[in-house]
C-alpha positions in Angstrom: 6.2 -31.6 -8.4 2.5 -32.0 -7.3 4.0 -34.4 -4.5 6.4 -31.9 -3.2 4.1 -28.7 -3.3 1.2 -31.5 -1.3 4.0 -32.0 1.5 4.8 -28.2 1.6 1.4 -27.8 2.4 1.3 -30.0 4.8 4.1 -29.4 6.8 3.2 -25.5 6.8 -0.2 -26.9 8.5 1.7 -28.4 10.7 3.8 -25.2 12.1 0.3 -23.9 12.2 -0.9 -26.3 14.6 2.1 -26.1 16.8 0.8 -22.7 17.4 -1.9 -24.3 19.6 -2.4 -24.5 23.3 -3.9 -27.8 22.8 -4.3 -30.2 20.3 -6.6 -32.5 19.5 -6.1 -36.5 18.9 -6.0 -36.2 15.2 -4.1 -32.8 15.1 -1.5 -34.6 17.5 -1.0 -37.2 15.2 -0.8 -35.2 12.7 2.0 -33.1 14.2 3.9 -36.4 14.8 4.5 -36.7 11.3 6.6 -34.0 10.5 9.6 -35.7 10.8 8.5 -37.9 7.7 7.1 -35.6 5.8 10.8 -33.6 6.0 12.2 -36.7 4.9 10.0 -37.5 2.1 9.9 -33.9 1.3 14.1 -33.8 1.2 14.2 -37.1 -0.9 11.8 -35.4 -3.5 13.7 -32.5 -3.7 16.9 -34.4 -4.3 15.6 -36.2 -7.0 14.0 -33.7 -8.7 16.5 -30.5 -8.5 19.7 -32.6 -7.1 21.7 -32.5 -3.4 21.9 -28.7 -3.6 18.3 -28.1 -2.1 18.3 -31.2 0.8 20.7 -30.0 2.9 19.0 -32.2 5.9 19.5 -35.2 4.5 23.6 -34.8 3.9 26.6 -35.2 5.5 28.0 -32.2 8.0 30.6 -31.3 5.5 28.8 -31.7 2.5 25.8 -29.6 4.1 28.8 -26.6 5.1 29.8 -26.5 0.8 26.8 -26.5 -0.2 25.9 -23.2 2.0 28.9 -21.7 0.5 27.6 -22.2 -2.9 24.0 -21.0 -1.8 26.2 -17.8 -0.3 28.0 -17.6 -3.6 25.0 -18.2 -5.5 23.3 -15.3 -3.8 26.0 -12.5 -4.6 25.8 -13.2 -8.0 22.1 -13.3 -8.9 20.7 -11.1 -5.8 23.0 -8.9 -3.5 21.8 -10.7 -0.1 23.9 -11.0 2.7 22.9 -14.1 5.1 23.3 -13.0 8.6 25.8 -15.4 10.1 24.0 -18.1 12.7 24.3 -21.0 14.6 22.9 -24.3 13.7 19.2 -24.5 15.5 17.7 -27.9 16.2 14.4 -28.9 14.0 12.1 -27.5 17.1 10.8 -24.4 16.1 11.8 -20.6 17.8 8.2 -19.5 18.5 7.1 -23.0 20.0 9.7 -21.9 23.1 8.6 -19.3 25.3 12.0 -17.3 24.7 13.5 -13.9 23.4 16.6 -14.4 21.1 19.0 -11.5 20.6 21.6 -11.5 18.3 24.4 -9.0 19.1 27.3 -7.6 16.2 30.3 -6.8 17.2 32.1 -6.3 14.8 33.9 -3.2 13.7 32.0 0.2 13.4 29.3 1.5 10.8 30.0 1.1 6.9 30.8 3.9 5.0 28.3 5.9 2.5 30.0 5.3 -0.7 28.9 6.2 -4.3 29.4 3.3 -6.0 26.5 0.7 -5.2 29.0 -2.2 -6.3 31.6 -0.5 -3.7 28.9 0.1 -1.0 27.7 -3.5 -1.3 31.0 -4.8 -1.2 31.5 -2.8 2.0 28.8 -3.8 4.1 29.0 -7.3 3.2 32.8 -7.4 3.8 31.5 -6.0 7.2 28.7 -8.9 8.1 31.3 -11.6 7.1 33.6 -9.9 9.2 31.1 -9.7 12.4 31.1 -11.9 15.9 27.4 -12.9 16.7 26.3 -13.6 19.9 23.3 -15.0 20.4 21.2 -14.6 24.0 18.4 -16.3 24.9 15.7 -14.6 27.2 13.6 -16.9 29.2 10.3 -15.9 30.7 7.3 -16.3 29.7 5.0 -19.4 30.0 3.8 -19.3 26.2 4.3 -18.1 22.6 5.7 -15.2 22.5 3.8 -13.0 19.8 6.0 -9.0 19.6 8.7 -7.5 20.2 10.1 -3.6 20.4 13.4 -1.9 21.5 14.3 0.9 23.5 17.7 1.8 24.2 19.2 -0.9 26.0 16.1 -2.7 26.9 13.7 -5.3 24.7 10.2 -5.7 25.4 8.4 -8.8 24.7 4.8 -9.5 24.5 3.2 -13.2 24.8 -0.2 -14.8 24.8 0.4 -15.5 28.5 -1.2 -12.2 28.7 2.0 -10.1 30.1 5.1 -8.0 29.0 8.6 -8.1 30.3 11.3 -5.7 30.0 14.4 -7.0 29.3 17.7 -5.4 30.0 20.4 -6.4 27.1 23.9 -6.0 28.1 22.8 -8.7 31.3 20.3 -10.5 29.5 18.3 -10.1 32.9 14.4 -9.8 33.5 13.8 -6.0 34.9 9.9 -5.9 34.9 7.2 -8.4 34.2 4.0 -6.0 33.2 0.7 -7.6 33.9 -2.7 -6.3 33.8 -4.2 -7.7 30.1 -6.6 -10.4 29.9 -5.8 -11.1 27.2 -2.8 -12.2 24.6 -0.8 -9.4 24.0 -0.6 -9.0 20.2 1.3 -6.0 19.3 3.8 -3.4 20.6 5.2 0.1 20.2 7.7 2.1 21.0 6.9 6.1 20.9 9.9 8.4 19.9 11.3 10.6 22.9 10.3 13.8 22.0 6.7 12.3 22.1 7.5 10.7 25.6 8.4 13.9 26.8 5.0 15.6 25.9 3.5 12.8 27.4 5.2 12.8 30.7 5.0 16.7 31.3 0.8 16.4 30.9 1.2 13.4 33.7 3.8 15.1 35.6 6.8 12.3 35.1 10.3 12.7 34.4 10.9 14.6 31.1 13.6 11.2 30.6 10.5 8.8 31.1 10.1 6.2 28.1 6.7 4.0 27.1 5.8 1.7 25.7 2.5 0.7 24.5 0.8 -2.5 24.1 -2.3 -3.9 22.4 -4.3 -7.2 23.1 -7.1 -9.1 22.2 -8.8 -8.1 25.5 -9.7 -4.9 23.4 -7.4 -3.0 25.2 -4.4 -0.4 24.4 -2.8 0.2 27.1 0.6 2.5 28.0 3.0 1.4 29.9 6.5 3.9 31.4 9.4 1.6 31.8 11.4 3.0 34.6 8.6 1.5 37.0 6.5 -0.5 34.7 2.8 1.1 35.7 0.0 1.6 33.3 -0.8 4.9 33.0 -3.5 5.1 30.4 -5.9 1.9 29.5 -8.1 2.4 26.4 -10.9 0.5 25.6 -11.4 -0.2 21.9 -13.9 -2.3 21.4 -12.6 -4.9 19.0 -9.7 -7.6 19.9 -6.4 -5.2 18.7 -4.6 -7.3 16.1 -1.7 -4.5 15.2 -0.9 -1.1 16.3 1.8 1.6 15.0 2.6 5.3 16.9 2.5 8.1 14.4 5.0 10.4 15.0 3.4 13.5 13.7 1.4 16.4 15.1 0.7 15.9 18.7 1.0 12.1 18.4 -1.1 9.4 16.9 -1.9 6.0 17.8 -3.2 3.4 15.1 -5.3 0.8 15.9 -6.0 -2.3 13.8 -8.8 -5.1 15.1 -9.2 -8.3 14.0 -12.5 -7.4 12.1 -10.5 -5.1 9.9 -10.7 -2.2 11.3 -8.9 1.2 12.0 -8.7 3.4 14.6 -6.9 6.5 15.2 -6.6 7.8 19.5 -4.5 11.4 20.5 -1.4 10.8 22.1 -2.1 12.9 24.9 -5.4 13.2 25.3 -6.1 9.5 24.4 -9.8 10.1 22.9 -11.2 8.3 19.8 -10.3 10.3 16.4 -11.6 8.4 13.6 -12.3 4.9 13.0 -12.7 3.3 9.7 -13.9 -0.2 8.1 -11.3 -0.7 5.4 -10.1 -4.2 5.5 -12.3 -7.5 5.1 -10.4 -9.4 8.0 -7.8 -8.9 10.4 -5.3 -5.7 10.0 -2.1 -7.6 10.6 0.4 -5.2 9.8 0.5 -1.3 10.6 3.7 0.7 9.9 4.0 4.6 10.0 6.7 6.5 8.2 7.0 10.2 7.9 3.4 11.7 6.6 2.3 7.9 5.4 0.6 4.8 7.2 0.3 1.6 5.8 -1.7 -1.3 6.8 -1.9 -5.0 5.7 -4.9 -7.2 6.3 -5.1 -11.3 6.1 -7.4 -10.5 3.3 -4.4 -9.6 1.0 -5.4 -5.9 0.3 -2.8 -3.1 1.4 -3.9 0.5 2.1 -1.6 3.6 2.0 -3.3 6.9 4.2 -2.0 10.6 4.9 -1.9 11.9 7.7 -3.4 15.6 8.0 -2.0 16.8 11.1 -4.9 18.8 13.3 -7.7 17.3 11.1 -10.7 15.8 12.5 -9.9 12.5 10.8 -6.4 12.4 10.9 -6.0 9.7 8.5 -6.8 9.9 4.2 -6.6 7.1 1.8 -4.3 7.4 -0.7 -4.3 3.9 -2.1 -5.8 0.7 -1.5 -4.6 -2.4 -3.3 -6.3 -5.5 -3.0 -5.4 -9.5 -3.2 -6.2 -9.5 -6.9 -2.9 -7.2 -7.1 -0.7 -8.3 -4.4 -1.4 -11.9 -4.4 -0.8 -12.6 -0.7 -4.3 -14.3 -0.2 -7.9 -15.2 -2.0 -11.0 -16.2 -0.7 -10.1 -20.2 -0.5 -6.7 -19.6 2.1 -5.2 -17.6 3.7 -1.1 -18.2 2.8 0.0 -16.3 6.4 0.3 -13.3 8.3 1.1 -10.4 6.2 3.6 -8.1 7.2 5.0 -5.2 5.1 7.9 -2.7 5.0 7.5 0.4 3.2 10.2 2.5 1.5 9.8 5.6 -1.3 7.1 4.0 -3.5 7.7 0.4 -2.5 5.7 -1.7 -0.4 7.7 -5.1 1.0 5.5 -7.6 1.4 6.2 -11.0 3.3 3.4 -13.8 3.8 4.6 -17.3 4.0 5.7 -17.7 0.7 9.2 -18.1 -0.7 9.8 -14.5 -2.1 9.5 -11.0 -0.5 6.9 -9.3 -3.0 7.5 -5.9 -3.6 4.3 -3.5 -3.9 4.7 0.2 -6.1 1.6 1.3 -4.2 1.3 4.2 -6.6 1.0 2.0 -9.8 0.2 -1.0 -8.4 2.6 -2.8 -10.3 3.9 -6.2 -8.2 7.1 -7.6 -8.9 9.3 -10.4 -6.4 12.6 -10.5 -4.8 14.1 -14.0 -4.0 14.6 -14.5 -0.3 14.9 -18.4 -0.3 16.4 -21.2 -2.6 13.7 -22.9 -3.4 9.9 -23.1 -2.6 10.6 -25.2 0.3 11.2 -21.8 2.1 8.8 -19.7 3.5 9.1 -15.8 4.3 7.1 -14.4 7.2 8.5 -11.3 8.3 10.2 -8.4 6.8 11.6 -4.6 8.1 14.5 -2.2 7.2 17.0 -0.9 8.9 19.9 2.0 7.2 20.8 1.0 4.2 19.5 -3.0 4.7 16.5 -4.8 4.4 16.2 -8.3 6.8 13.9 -10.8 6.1 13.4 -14.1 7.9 13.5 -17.5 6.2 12.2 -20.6 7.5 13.2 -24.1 5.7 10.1 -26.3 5.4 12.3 -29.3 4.8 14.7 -28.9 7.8 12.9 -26.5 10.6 16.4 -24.1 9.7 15.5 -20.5 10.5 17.6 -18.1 9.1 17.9 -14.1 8.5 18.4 -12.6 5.3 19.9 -9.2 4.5 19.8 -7.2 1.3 21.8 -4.0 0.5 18.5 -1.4 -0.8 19.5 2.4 0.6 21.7 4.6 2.2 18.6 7.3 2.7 17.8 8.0 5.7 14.5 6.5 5.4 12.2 8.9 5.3 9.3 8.4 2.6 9.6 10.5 -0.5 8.6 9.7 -3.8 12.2 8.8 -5.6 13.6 5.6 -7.0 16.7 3.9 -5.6 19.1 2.2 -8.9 20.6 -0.4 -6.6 16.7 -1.4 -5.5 15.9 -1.0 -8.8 18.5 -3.8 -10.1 17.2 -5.7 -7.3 13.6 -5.3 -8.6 14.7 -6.4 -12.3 16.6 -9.4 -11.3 13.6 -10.6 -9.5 10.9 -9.5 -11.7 8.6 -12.6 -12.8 8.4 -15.3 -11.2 10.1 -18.8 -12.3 8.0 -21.5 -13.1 8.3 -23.6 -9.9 7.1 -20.8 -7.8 4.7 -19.9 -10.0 3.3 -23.4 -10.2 3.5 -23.7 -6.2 2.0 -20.4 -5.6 -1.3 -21.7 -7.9 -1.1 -24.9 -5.9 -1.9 -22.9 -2.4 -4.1 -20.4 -4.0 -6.5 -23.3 -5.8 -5.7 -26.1 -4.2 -7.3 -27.5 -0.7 -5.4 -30.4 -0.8 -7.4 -33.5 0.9 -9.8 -33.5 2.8 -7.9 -34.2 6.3 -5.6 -31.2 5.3 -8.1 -28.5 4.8 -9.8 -29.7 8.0 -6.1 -29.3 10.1 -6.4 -25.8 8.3 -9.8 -24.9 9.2 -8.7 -26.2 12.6 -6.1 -23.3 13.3 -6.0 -20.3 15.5 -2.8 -18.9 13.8 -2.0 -18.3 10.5 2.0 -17.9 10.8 5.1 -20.2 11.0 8.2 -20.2 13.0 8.6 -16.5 12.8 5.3 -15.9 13.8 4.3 -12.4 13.6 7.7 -11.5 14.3 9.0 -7.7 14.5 12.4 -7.3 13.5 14.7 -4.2 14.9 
């Protein structure tokens, strides 16, 4: 397997350099071998773990069987529902400069039901039953890097410096937002009621919405989306890699640089609260819920905080776990962008590997949840909705990009220390990782590969893959 987990390697590398505006001769070159690489890749995999696991190199109707028997697969082993799609050609969703939406419309809300078998049963009957349609936004003039929802409208940010507002239910452009100088890196939408304070102090409609945005410029600034004027720019001092709104108190903004770095700012009042060194490299991942924050770096460590409302540092550590613990990076490579989604005492953790890794930040113990069939799949990004977590998954071997959905809670989300029995089968089927995983993960962690390889690496302004960095609502 030491061929297969080289190729891996290689065509992740590749989806890296994608990523760039430009490429150099070699890089380009490089880049125009991925088709081989997915071949020789797909004819490994067939000979070492049979047709099941090359799905690019079969016929139409073989390929449609054997995602029935992936499907099946899944429902007995791990209860994930995949998120019906259509077909997407090999090039790769964040290489376009394009928003895609998928719409359900099928039949209303599942029912909260006792029985975790029933309840599963339920909402899976209810995705098979679904109608998908899928929009495509087009707009921007490069790689589009965030994403947030309000209402009826999606806002996008790219590294051609600017957001756009899109309205939904016309799939029309309704504001293009410029004023960055730089890529736009991260978005947030404030609830209402905090929107409301926020207009009253600057004398807009009570019904006014924001948004704000952060960029490498070292700029936040806060946007209202009826007219699409900035209405507050704050300086930062450090290239924002990720920023969350807490939604406690008077209002919190958390701000995450790409030196590892926090910073907390007033809502209304936008001044500097507290700002903290706690990461070794860039904070990649910032997500708020209830009285907790949690941030992700590059680095692999995770940190859990409180927030002490009207303190002069809003923001205590709790917990701070580290790459020893969660595994998502050491000091040879970086695997990918982490992102995490927190619920009760778990932390889920996606970073370009195969398997969503699921963090007890109060123990620190780590266990894995399957999200792929085999290694050849990568996992970049990861959030929960009621009652379902989604989690992307990206096919090394044939560019297929796919959604994943997994029954976890019927709470309502908000962070309290309890334990879920249908996560916890979830957690138990998953714990330990099989030998082929384990053997690749060693491969990245140790392994530089060749020479030319660690050289593409060293060459890349991106860590991520064809989700890159992307926020799913």
């Amino acid at each position: 397997m030491g061929e297969v987990r080289k190729l891996q390697k290689k065509l992740r590398q590749i989806e890296n350099l994608e990523l760039k505006v430009s490429l150099t001769p070699e890089e380009a070159i490089k880049v125009s071998k991925k088709a081989e690489l997915r071949s020789r890749l797909a004819e490994l995999l067939l000979q070492h773990s049979g047709p099941q696991q090359t799905q690019c190199t079969v016929s139409e109707e073989e390929d449609k069987m054997k995602r029935q028997v992936h499907t099946e697969r899944l429902t007995d082993h791990a209860p994930a529902v995949k998120l019906a799609r259509e077909d997407q050609p090999e090039e790769k969703a964040h290489s376009k400069a394009e928003v895609k939406i998928k719409e359900g419309e099928g039949e209303g809300q599942s029912q909260e039901l006792g029985d975790p078998d029933a309840e599963f049963s339920s909402l899976k009957a209810l995705w098979e039953k679904a109608k998908f349609r899928l929009r495509t936004l087009k707009g921007h003039s490069d790689v589009i890097t965030c994403v947030a929802a309000v209402d009826n409208l999606v806002i996008s940010g790219s590294r051609d410096t600017t957001l756009k507002v899109w309205h939904v239910p016309t799939a029309t452009e309704q504001r293009n937002l410029g004023g960055h100088s730089g890529g736009i890196t991260c978005l947030s939408a404030p609830p209402a009621e905090y929107c409301r304070k926020l207009a009253s102090a600057l004398h807009l409609a009570e019904t006014e919405r924001f948004i704000i945005s952060g960029s490498s410029d070292c700029c936040v600034r806060i946007w209202t989306l009826s007219s699409g004027q900035c209405v507050k720019s704050i300086y930062t001092f450090n290239a924002v890699s990720s920023l969350c709104f807490i939604a406690e108190w008077q209002g919190y903004i958390v701000t995450g640089s790409d030196a590892g770095k926090l910073q907390v700012w007033d809502w209304l009042s936008q001044e500097n609260c507290q700002s903290v060194n706690v990461h070794l490299d860039a904070v990649t991942t910032l997500q708020s819920q209830g009285p907790l924050v949690f941030s992700g770096s590059t680095d692999g460590s995770v940190c859990v905080w409180k927030v002490c409302n009207g303190a002069a540092q809003p923001l205590k550590q709790l917990q701070q776990w580290g790459s020893e613990v969660t595994g998502c990076s050491n000091a040879n490579e970086v695997t990918g962008w982490l992102r995490l989604s927190a619920r009760g005492d778990h932390i889920f953790l996606a970073n370009g590997r195969s398997s969503i890794r699921v963090l007890n930040w109060r123990t620190g113990t780590m266990r894995r949840l399957a999200n792929h069939s085999s290694t050849a799949g990568v996992t970049d990004c990861v959030n929960q909705v009621p009652g379902l977590l989604v989690a992307s998954s990206f096919d090394l071997t044939s560019g297929w990009n796919t959604l994943n959905c997994f029954v976890v809670s019927n709470s309502r989300g908000d962070v309290k220390a309890r334990r879920d029995s249908r996560l916890d089968s979830l957690l138990a089927e998953s714990d330990g990782d099989s030998q082929e995983e384990s053997e690749a993960d060693e491969d990245n962690d140790s392994d530089d590969d060749e020479g030319e390889d660690s050289s593409a690496n060293d060459a890349t302004e991106v860590s991520g893959s064809s989700w890159f960095r992307c926020v799913l609502q």
